[in-house]
DRENKOL-838443 format. One record per atom (N, C-alpha, C, CB): residue in three letters; x, y, z. Coordinates in steps of 0.02 Angstrom, whole numbers, padded with zeros to 5 digits, always signed. Glycine has a CB too. Layout:
N
alaXYZ...
This chain:
294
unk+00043-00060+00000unk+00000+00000+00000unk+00044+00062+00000unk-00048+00001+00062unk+00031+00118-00052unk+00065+00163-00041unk+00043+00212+00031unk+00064+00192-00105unk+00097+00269+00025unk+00068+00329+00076unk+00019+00335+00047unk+00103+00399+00089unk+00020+00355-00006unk-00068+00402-00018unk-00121+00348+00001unk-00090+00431-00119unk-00110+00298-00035unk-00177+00248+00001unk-00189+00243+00058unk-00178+00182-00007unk-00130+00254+00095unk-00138+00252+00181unk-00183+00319+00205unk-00051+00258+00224unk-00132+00359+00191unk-00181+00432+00195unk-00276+00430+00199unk-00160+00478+00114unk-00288+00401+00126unk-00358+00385+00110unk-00389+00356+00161unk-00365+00343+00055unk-00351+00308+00169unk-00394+00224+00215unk-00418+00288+00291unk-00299+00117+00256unk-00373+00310+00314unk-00359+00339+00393unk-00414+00399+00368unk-00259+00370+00423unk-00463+00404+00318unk-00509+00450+00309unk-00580+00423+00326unk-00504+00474+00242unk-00555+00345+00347unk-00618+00300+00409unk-00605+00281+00479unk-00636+00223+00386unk-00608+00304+00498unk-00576+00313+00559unk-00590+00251+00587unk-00597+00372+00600unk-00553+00218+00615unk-00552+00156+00631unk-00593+00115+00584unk-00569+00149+00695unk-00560+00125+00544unk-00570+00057+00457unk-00624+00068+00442unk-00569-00041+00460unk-00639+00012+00382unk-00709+00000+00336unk-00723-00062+00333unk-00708+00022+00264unk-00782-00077+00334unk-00803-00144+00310unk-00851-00142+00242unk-00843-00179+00369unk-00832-00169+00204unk-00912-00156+00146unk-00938-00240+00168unk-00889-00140+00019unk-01012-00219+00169unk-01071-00263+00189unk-01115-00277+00135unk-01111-00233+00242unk-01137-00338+00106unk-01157-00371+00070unk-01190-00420+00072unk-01128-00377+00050unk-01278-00414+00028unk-01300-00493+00063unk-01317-00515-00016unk-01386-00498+00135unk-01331-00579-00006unk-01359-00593-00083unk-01406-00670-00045unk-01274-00615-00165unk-01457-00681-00102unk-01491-00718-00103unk-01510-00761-00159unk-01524-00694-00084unk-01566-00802-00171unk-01565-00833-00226unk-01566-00829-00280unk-01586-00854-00227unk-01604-00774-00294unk-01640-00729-00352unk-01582-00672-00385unk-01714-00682-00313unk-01538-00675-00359unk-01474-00634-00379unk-01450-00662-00439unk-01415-00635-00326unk-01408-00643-00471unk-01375-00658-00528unk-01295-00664-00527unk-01395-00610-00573unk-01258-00744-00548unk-01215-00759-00502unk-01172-00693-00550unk-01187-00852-00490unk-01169-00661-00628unk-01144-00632-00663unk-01137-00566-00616unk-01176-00634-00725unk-01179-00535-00625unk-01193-00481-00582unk-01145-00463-00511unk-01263-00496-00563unk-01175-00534-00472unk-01121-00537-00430unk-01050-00527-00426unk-01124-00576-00418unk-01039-00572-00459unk-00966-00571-00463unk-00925-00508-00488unk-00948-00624-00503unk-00984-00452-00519unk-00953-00397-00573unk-00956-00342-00501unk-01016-00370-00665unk-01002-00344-00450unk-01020-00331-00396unk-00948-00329-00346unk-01076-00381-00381unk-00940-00387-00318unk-00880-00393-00298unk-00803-00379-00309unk-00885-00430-00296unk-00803-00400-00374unk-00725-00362-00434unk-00741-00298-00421unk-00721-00374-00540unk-00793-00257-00412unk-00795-00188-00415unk-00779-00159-00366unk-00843-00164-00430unk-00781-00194-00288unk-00759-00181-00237unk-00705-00165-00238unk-00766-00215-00203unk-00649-00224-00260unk-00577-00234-00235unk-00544-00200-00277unk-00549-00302-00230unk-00578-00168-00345unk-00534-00144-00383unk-00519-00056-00389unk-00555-00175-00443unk-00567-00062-00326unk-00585+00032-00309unk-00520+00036-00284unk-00656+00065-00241unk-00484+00115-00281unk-00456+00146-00286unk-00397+00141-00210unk-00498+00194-00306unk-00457+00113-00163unk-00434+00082-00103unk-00466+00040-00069unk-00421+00119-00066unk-00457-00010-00049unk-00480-00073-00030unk-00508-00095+00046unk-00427-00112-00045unk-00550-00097+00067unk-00581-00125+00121unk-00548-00151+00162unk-00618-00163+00109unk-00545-00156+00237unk-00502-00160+00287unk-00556-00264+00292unk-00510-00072+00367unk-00609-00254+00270unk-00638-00323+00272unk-00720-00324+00226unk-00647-00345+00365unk-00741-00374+00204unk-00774-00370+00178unk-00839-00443+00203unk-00736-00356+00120unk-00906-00410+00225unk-00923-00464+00247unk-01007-00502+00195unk-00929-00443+00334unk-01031-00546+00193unk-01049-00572+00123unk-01095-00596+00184unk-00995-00623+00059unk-01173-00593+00174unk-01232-00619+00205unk-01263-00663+00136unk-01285-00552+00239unk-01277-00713+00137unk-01307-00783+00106unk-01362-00789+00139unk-01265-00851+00114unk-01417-00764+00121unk-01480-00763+00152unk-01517-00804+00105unk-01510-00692+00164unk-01509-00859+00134unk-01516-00928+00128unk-01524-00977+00090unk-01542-00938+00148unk-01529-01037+00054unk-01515-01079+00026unk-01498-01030-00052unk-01571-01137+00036unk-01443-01058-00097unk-01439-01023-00178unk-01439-01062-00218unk-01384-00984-00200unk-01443-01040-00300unk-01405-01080-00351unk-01358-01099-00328unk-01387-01053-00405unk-01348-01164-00366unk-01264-01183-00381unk-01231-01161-00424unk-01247-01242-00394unk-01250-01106-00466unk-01198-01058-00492unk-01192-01010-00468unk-01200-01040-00545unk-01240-00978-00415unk-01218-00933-00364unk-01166-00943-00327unk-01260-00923-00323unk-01194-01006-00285unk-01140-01034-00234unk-01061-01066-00265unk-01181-01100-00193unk-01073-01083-00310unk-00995-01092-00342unk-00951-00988-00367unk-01016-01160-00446unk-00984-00950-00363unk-00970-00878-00358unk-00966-00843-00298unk-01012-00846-00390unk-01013-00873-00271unk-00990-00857-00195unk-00926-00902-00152unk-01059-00870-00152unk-00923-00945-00194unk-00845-00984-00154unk-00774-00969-00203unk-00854-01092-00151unk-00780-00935-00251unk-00757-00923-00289unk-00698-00849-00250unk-00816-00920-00343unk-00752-00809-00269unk-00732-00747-00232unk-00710-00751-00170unk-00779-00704-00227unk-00755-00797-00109unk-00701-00820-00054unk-00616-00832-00055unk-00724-00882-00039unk-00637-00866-00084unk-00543-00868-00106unk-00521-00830-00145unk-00512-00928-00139unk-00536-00802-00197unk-00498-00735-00200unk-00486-00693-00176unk-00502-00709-00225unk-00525-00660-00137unk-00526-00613-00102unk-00518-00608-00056unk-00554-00594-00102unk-00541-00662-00014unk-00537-00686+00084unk-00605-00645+00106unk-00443-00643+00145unk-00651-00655+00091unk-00714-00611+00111unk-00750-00675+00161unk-00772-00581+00029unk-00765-00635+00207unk-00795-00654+00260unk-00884-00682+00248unk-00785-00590+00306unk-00903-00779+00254unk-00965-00770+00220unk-01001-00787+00285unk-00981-00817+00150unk-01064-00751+00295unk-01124-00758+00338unk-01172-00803+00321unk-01156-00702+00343unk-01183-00858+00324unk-01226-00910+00297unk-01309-00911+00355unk-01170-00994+00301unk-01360-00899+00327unk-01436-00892+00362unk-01470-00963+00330unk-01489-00807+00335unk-01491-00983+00372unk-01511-01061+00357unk-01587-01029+00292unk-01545-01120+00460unk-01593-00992+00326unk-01697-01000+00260unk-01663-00896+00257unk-01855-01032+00348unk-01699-00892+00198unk-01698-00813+00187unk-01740-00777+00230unk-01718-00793+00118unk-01722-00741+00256unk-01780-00703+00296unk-01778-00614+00296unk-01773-00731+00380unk-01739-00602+00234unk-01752-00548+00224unk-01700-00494+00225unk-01793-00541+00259unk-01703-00412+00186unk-01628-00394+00174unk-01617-00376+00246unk-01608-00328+00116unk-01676-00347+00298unk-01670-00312+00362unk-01625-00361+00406unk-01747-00296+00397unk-01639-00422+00401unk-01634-00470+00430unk-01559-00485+00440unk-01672-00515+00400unk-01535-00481+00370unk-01493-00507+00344unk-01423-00457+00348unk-01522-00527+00282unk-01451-00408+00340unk-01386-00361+00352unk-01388-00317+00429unk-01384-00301+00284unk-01429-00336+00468unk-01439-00316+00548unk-01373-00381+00577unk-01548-00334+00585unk-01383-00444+00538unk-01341-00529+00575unk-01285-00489+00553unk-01351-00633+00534unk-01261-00469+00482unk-01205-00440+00466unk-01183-00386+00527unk-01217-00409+00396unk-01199-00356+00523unk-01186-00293+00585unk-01144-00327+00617unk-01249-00264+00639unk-01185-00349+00641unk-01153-00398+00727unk-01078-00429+00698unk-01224-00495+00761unk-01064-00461+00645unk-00990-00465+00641unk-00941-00422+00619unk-00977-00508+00610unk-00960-00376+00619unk-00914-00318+00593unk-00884-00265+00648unk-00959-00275+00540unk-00819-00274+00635unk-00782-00238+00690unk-00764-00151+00691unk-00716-00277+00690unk-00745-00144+00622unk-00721-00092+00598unk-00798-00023+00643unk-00713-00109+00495unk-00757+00056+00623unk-00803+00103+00650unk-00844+00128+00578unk-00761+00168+00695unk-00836+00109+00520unk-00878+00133+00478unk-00887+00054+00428unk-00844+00209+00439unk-00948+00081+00413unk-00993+00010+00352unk-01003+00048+00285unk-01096-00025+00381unk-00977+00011+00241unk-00994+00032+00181unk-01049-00035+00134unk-00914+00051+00145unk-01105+00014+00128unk-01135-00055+00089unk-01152-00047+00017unk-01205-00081+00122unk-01143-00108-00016unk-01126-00132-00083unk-01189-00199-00095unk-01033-00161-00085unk-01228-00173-00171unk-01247-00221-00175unk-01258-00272-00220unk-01275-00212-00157unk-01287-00328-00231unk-01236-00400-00259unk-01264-00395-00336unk-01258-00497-00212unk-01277-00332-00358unk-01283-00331-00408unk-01287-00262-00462unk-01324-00367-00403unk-01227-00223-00404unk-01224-00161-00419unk-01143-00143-00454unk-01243-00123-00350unk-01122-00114-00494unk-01053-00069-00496unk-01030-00015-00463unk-01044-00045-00547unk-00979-00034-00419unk-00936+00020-00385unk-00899+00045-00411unk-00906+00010-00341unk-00898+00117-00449unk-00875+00163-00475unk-00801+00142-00427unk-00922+00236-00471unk-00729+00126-00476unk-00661+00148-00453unk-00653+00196-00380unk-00632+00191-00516unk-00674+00256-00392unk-00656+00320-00354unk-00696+00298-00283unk-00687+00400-00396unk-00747+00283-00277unk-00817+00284-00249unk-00782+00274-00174unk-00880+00216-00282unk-00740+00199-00136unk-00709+00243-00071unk-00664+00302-00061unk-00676+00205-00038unk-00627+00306-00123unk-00592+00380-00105unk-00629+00447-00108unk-00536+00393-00152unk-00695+00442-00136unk-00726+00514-00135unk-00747+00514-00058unk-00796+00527-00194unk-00771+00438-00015unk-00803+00471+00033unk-00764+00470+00069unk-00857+00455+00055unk-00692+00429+00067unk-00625+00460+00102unk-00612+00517+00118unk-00577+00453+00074unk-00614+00537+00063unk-00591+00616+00046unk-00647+00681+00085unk-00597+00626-00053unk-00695+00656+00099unk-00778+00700+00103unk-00729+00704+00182unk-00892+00643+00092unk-00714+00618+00222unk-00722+00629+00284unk-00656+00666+00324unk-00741+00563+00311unk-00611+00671+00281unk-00554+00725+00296unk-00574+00794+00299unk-00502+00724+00245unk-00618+00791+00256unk-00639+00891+00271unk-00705+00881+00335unk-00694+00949+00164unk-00724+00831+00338unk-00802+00842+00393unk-00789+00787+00433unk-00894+00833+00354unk-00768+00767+00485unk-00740+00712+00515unk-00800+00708+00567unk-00660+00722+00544unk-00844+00752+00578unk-00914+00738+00616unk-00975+00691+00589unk-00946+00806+00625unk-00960+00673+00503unk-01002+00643+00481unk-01036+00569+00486unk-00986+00656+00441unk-01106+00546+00496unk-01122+00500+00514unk-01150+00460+00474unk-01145+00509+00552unk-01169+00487+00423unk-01194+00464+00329unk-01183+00483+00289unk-01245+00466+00300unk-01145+00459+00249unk-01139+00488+00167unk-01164+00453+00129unk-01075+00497+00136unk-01181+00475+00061unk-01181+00446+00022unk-01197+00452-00048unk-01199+00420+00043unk-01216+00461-00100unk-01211+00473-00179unk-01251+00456-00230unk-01165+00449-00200unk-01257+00501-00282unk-01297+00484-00341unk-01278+00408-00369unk-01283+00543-00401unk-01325+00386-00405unk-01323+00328-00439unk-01343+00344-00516unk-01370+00276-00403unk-01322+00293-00544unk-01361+00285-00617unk-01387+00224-00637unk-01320+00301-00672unk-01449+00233-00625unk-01496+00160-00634unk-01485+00113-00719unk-01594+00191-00629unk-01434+00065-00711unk-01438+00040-00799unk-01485-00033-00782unk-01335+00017-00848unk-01506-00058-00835unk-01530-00125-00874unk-01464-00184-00864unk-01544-00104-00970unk-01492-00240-00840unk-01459-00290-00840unk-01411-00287-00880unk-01490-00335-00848unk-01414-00267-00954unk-01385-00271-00990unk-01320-00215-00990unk-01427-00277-01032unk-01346-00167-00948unk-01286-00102-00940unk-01310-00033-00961unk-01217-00115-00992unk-01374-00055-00997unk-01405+00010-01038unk-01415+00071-00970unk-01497-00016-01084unk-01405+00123-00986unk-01432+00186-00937unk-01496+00196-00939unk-01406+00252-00952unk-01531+00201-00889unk-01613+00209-00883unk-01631+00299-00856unk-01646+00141-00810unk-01589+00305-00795unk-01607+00372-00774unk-01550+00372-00699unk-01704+00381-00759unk-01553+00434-00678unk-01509+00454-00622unk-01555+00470-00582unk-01456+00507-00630unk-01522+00452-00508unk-01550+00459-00453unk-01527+00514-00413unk-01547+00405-00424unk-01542+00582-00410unk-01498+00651-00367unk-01531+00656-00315unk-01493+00730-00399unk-01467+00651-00282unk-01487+00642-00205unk-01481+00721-00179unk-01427+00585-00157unk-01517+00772-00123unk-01486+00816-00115unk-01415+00816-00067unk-01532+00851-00101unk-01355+00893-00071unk-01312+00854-00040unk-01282+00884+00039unk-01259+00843-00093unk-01318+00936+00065unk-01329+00956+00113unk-01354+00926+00172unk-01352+00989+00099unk-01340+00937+00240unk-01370+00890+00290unk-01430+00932+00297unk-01327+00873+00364unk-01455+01007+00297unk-01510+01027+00299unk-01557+01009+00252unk-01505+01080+00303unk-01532+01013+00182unk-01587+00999+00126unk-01589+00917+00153unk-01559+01017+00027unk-01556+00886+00179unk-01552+00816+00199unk-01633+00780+00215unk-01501+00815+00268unk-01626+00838+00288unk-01675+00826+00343unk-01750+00849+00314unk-01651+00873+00413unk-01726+00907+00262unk-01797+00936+00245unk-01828+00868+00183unk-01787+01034+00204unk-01778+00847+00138unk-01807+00782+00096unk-01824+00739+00160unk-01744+00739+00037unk-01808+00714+00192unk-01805+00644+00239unk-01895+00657+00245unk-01742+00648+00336unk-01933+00682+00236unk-02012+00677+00258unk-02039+00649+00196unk-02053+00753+00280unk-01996+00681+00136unk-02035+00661+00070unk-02028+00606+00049unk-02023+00694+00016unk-01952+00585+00040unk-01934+00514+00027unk-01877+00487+00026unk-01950+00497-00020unk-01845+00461+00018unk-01772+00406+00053unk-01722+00472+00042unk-01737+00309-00009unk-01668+00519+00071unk-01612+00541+00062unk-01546+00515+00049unk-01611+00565+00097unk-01574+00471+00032unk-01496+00415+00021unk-01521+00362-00023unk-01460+00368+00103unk-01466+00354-00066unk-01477+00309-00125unk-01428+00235-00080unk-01435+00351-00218unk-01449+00190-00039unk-01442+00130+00007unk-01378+00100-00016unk-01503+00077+00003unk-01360+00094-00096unk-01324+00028-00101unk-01248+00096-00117unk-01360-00048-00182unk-01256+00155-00093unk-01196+00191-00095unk-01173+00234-00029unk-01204+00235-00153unk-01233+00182+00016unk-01193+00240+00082unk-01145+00227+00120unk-01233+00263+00137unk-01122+00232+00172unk-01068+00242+00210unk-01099+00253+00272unk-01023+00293+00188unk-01080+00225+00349unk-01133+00264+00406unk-01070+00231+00446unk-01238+00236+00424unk-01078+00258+00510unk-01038+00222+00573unk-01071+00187+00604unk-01011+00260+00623unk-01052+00133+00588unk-01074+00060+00647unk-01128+00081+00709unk-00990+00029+00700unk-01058+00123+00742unk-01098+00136+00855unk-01151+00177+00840unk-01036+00199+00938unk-01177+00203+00767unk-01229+00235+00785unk-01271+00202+00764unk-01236+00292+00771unk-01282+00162+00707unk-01324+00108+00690unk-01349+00045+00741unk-01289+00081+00640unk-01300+00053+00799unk-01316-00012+00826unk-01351+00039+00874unk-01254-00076+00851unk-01328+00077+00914unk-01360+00121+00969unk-01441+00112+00925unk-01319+00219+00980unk-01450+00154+00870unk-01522+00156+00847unk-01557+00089+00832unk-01527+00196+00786unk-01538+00051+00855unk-01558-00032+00844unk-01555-00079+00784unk-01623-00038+00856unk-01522-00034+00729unk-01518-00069+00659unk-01568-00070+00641unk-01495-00130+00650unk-01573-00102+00574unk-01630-00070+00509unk-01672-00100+00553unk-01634-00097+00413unk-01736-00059+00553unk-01795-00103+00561unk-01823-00124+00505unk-01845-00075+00597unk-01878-00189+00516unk-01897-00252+00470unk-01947-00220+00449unk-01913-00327+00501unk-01965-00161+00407unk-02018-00143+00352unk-01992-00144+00277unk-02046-00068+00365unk-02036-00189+00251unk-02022-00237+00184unk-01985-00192+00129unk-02101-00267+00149unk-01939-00179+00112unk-01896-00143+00051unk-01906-00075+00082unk-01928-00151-00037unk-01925-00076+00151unk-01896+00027+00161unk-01847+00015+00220unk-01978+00106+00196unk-01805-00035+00245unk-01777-00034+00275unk-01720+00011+00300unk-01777-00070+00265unk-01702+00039+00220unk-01625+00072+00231unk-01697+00136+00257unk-01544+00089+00138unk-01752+00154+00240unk-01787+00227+00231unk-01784+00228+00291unk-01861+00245+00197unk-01797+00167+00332unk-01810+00192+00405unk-01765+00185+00427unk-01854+00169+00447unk-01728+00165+00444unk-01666+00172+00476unk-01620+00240+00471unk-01629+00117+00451unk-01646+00279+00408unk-01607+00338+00386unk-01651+00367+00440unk-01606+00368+00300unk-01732+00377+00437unk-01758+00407+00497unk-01746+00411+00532unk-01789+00404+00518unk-01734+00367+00583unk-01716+00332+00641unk-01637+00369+00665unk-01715+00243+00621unk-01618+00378+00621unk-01522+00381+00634unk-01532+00453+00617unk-01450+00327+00571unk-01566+00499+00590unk-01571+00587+00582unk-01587+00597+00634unk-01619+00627+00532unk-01651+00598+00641unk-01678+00596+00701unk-01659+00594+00787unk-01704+00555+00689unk-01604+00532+00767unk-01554+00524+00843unk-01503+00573+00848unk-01508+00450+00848unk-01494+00622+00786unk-01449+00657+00772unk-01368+00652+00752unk-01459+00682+00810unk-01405+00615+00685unk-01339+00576+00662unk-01344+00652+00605unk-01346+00469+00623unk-01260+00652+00580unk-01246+00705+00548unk-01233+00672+00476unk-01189+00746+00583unk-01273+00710+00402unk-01264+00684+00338unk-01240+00729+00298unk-01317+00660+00312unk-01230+00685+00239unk-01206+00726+00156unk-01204+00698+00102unk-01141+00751+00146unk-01220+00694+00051unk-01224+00666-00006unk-01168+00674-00067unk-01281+00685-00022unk-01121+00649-00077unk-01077+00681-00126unk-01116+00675-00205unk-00997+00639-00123unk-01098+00732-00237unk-01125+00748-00279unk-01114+00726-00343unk-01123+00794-00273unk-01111+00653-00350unk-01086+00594-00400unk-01106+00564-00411unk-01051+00562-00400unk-01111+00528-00456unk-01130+00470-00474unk-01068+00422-00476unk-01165+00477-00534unk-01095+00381-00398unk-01016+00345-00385unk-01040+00265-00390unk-00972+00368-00291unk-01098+00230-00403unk-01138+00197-00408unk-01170+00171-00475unk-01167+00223-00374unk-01153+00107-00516unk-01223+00095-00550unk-01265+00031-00526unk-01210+00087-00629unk-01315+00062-00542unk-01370+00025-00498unk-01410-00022-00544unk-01424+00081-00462unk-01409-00069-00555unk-01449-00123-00584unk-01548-00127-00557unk-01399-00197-00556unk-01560-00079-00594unk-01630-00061-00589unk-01659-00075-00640unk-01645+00000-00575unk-01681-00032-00676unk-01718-00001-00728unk-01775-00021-00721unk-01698-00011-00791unk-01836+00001-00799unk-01884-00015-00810unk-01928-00088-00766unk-01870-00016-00872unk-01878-00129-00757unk-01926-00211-00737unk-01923-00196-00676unk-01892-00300-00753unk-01881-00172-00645unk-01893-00155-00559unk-01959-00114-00522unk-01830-00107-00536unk-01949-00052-00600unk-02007+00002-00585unk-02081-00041-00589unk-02006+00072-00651unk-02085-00084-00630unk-02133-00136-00631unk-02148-00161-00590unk-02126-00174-00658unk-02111-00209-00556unk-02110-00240-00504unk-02118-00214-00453unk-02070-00264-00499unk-02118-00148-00439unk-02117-00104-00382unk-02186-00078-00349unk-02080-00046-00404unk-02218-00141-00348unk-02303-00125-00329unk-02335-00180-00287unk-02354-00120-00404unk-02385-00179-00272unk-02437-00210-00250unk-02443-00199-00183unk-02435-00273-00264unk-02493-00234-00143unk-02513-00207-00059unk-02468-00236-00006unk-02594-00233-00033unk-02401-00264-00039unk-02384-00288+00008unk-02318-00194+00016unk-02357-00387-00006unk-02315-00165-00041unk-02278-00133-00047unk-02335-00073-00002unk-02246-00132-00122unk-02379-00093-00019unk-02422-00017+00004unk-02427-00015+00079unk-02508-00011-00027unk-02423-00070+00106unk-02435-00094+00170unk-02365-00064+00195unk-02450-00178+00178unk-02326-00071+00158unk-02257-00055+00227unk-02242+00027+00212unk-02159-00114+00211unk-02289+00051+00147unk-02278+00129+00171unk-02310+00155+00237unk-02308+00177+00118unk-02376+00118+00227unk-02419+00151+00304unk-02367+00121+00356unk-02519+00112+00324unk-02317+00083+00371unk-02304+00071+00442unk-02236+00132+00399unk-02289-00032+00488unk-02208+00144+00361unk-02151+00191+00361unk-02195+00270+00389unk-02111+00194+00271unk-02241+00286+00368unk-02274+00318+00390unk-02282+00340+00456unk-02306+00302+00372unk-02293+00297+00494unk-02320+00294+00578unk-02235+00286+00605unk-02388+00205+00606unk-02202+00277+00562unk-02114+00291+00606unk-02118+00363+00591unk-02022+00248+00565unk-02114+00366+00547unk-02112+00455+00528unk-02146+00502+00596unk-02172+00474+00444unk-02212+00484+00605unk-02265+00511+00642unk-02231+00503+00712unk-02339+00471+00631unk-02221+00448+00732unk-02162+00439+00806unk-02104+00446+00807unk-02153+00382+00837unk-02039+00464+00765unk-02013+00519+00769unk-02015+00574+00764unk-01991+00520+00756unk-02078+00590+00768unk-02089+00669+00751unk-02061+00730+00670unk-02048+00697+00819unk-02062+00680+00632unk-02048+00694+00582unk-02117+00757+00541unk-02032+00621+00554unk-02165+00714+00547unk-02233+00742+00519unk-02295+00733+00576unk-02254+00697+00444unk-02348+00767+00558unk-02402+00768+00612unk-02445+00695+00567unk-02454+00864+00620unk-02499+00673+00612unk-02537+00599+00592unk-02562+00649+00531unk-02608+00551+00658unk-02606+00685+00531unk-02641+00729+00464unk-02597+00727+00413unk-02657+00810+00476unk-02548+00724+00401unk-02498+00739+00346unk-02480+00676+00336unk-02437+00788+00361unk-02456+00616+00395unk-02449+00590+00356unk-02508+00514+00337unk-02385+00587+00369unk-02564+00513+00343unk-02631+00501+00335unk-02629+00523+00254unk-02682+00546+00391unk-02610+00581+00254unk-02635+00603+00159unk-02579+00578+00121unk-02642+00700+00133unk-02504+00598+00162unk-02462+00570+00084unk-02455+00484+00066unk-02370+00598+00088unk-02470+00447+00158unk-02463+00386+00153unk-02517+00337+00089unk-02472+00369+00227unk-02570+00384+00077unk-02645+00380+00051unk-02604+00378-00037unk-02714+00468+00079unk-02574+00428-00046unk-02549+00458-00106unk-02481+00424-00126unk-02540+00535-00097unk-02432+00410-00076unk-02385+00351-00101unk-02402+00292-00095unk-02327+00349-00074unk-02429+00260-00078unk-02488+00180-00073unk-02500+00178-00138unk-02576+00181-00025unk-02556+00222-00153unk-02588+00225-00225unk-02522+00200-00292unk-02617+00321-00235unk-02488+00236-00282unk-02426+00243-00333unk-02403+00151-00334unk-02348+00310-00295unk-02404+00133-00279unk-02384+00067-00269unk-02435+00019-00297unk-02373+00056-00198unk-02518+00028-00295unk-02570+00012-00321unk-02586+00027-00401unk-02610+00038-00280unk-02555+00069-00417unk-02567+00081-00498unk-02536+00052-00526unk-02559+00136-00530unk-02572+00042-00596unk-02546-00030-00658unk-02476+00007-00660unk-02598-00040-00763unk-02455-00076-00672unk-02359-00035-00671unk-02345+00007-00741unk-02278-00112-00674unk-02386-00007-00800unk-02332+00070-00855unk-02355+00137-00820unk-02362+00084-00967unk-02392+00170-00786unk-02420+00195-00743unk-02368+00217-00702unk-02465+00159-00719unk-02333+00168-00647unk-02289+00179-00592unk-02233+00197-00646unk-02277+00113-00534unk-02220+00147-00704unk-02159+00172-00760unk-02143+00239-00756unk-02177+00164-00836unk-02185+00262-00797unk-02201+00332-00790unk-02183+00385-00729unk-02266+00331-00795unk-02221+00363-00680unk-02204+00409-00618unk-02133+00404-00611unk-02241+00388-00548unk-02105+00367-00607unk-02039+00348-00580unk-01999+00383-00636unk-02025+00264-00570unk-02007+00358-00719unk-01941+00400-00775unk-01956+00467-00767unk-01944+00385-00870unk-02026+00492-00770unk-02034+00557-00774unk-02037+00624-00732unk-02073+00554-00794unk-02045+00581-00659unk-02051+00620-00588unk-01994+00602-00561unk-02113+00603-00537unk-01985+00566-00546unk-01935+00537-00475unk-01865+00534-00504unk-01957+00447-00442unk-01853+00543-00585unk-01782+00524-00601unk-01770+00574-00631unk-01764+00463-00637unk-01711+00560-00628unk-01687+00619-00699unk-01640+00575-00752unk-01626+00700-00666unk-01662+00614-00801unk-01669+00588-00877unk-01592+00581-00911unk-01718+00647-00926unk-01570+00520-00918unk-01491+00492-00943unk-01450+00556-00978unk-01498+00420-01010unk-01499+00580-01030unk-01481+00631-01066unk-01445+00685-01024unk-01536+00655-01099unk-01440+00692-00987unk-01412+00753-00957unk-01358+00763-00918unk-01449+00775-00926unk-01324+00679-00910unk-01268+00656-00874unk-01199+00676-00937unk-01283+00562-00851unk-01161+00720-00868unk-01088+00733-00898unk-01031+00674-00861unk-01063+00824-00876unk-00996+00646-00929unk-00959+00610-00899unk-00884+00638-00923unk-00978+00538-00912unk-00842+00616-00860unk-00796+00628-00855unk-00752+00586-00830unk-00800+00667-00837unk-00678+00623-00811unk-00632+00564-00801unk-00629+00517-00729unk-00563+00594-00812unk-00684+00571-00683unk-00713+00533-00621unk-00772+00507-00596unk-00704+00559-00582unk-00786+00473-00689unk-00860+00429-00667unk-00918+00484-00698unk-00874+00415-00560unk-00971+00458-00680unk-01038+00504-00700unk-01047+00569-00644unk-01117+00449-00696unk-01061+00632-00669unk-01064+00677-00620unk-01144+00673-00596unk-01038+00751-00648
């Protein structure tokens, strides 16, 4: 390791772990492009720990033993799947280091992506979340749309009522405060949302770097998929966290819980729509450069 990499690393104060779960339905390709993307960033993980939430392919699991030995990654084996909350709360518990970086098993880690938030925590060493734009592509790699996060801890707190301030599979947080706030709680795919609640709220300090340090294996079939009552159901309980942290009054959030439900209830080209045309911003407008997508 050179000085400068050293320099970088000591910009986590007492190390990093990147945290990772995968399951059946993953893609062992993906994966593995997932993982190479880790080790080949700019500076490398003090440990890396791998949740197997529960039984896989055998072309998963021959990728998941694969990368074991290349890499020496630490694997968490869960007898039956029981879920990402589940699954990366067991992770917690083996991780030593003071900051978590999480990565997920079917995402690209932009090269730069630990040295930018290296770099963030040398100028703000009070920080308790970071984390970064994404660019949502197609299995295939195609670009769908960008996800802009705001990157202020005030504009932070003022999004945190509307909807997630953090794009999940690019943040960064410190361990002792995650565990103090009890780790993600178990509401179905808003886990990282509440837990971001949960950890503002306790008066954890944020920022968003203003990158696209992330590609995110989304697109179109996800936005699809991104419905029905089981989805609508865990806005109303994200809702009633909101309401008991004192985030929003019951009246407020009674109407938007009413109005993001719905969105979850409408035919998916419908939700398509909401999501390319509202919630994202449009490929076309991404400048790239020699440090990734801005």
């Amino acid at each position: 390791m050179s000085s400068d990499d050293y320099l970088d690393v000591q910009g986590f104060p007492g190390g990093f772990t990147v945290l990772m779960a995968v399951y059946e339905k993953d893609d062992p390709d993906l994966f593995i492009r997932a993982i190479d993307s880790v080790y080949q960033n700019d500076i490398k993980p003090d440990h890396t720990i791998l949740v197997v939430d529960g039984p896989v392919p055998i072309k998963l699991e021959k990728q998941i033993g694969f990368t074991q030995q290349q890499y020496g990654i630490e694997i968490v084996r869960l007898d039956k799947s029981s879920g990402l909350a589940v699954a990366l709360n067991i992770g917690l518990r083996h991780i030593n280091t003071e900051w978590v970086v999480r990565a997920d098993a079917d995402d690209y880690n932009l090269p730069q992506r630990f040295r930018c938030i290296a770099e963030l925590l040398h100028k703000q060493p009070d920080l308790d979340i970071i984390g970064s734009n994404i660019l949502e592509i197609e299995r295939d790699g195609t670009p769908v749309a960008r996800r802009v996060m705001p990157t202020k801890h005030a504009q932070i707190y003022k999004f945190l009522s509307r909807r997630s301030p953090f794009n999940h599979m690019t943040v960064a947080f410190r361990r002792s405060l995650v565990e103090h706030c009890g780790g993600y709680p178990n509401i179905y795919l808003r886990e990282d949302y509440a837990l971001w609640i949960v950890m503002i709220t306790s008066g954890a300090k944020c920022a968003n770097i203003d990158e696209v340090l992330v590609h995110a294996t989304a697109g179109r079939d996800l936005y699809r998929r991104r419905g029905g009552w089981r989805y609508a159901c865990a806005e109303i309980d994200l809702q009633k966290l909101m309401v008991r942290c004192g985030i929003k009054s019951w009246f407020r959030a009674v109407l938007e819980g009413i109005g993001r439900a719905s969105v979850f209830l409408a035919p998916s080209f419908l939700r398509c729509l909401i999501y390319e045309k509202i919630l994202r911003h449009p490929v076309n407008k991404i400048n790239h450069t020699a440090r990734g997508l801005n």
